[in-house]
N, C-alpha and C positions, 0 to 999 in steps of 0.2 A: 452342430447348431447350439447355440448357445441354451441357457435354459430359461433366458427371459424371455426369447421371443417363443417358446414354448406355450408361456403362459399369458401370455397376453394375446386377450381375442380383439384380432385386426379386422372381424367384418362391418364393426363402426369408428367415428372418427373419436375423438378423444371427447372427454367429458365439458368443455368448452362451446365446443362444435353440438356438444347432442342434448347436453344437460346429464347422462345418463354416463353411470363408468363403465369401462369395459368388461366390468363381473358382472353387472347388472342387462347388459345387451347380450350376453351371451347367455344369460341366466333366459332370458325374455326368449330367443332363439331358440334355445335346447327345450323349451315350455312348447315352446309352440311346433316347435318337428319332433321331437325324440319319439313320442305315442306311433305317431302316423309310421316315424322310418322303422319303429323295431315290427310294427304290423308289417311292415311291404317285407322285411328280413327275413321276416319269421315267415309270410308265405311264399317267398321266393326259396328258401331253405329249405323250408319243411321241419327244421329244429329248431327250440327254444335257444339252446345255449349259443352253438352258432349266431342265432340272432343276437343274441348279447353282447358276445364277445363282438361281433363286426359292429353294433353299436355304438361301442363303445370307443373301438379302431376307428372308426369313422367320425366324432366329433373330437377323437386325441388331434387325427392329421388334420382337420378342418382349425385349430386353434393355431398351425403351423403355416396358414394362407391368406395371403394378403387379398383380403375380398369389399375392401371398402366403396369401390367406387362399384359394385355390383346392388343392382336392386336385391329387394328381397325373394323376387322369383329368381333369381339368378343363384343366390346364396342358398337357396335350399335346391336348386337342380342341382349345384356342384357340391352338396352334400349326399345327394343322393346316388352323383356319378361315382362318388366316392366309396360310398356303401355298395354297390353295383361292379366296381372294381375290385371292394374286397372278398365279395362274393365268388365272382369269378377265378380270382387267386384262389380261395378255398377248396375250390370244386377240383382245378389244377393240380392242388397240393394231393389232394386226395385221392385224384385217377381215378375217380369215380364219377358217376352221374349220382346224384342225392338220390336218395328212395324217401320221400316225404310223409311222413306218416300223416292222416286226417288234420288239421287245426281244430286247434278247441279255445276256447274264449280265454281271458287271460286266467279264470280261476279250475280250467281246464275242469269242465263240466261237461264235453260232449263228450261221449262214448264211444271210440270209433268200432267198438264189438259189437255193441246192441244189437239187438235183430230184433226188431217191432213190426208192424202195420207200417204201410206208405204215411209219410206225415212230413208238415213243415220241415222238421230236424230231421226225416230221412234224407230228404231232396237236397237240405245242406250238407248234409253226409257225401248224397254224391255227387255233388261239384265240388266237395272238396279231396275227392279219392281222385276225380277227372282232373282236378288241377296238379294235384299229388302225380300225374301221369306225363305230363306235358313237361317238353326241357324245360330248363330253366330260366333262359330268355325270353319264352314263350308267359310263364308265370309273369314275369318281372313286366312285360307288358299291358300283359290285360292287368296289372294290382293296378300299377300306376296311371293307365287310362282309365279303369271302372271303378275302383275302390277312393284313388286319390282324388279321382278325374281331375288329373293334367292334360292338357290340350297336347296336340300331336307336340306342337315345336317344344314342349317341358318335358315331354316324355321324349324327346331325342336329344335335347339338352341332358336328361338325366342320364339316359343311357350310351351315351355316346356314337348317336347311329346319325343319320341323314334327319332333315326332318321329310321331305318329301317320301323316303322309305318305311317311318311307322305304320303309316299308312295305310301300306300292303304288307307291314308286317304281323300290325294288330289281326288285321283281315283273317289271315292265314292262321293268326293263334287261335281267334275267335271259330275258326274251322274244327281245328284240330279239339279244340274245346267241346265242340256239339257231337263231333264224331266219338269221344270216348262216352260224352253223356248218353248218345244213342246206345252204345253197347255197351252200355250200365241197365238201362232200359229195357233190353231186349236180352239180359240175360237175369234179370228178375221176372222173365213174365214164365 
């Protein structure tokens, strides 16, 4: 591949057509998804750096696709099927299922040791030790349904599944979900 079309971001049309140049639509792009995708990475992962490096993999190859005639929902679900795809590469590479440590805000303030009284920040503790438990499919649904809230068809766009199948997939996360929270619950009493 050449290294101009490397650099040149094809998800809008030329500065003619938009008023805007292609560093500038991509600048406006990366502004407006980077935050949201390194969150969905980082709790689909469970790791910071992971989250970075696929980050980062994911708007390298998104500069290498021709996505012009795609809306802007279009252009962030196949950004995000991308990051989704490099995830699952990761997990592959490493013959491992991820062991997710708690999530902490980005200036990593929560504590996943603590040990207090029931409070606000316990209960975020344990949905995110319950999420830390669920494969990783499972995460990458409910982020993208409850955190992004993408409608089923964007979160099948993003993932690469049926849209009719979210569905019953979310369903079945959001199960799995209450079941480790219950026995989070019942092993604090």
């Amino acid at each position: 591949m050449e290294a101009a079309a490397v650099l040149a971001f094809p998800l809008t049309a030329t500065r003619e057509a938009t008023g805007r140049s292609q560093d500038e639509a991509f600048l406006s792009f990366y502004a407006a998804t980077a935050r949201p995708l390194w969150a969905y990475l980082r709790a689909s992962s469970g790791d910071r750096a992971i989250a970075d490096d696929l980050l980062q993999e994911s708007y390298l190859r998104i500069l290498t696709v021709d996505l012009r005639h795609e809306g802007e929902s279009g252009q962030r679900a196949y950004l995000y099927r991308i990051a989704g795809n490099l995830l699952r590469d990761h997990w592959r590479r490493e013959h491992r299922r991820p062991t997710a440590e708690p999530l902490a805000d980005e200036e990593g303030t929560l504590d996943p040791s603590r040990n207090t009284s029931a409070s606000a920040g316990d209960n975020q503790m344990d949905v995110q030790r319950a999420l830390a438990k669920l494969a990783p499919r499972d995460r990458q649904l409910l982020w993208l349904a409850h955190v992004e809230g993408a409608s089923h068809r964007e979160v099948a766009a993003a993932l690469g599944l049926g849209a009719a199948s979210v569905r019953v997939l979310l369903f079945r996360a959001r199960r799995r979900l209450a079941a480790h929270l219950g026995a989070a619950e019942r092993s604090t009493r």
